[in-house]
C-alpha positions in Angstrom: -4.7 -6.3 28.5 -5.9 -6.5 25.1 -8.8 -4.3 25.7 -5.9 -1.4 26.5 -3.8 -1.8 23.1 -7.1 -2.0 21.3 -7.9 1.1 22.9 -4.5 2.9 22.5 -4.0 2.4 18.8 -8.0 3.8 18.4 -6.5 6.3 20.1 -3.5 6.5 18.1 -5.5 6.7 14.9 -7.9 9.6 16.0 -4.3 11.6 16.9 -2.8 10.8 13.7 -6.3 11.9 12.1 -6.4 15.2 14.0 -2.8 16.2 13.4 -3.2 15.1 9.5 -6.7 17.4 9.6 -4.9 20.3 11.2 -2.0 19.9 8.5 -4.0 19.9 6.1 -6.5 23.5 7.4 -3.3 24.8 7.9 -2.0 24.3 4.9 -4.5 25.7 3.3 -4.7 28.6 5.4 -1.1 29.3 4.2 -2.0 28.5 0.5 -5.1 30.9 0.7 -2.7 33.8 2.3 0.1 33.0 0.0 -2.6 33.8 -3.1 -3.5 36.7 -1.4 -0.5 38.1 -1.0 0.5 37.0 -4.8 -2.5 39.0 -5.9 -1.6 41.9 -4.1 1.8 42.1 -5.6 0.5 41.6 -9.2 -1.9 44.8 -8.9 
């Protein structure tokens, strides 16, 4: 029984990592575009 909600929560935490890495590539992604676009507009 402990083994399971020692198991969940590591699974919990890798999740919660994964949806903060893809937040944060994504985020990035529409930063990086965003500048492009910006630079286009300025030329």
């Amino acid at each position: 029984m402990r083994q399971l909600t020692k198991t969940k929560s590591l699974i919990n935490k890798f999740m919660l990592k994964r949806s903060l890495l893809t937040l944060v590539c994504f985020r990035k992604r529409l930063y990086m575009h965003n500048r492009t676009v910006l630079d286009k507009h300025k030329y």
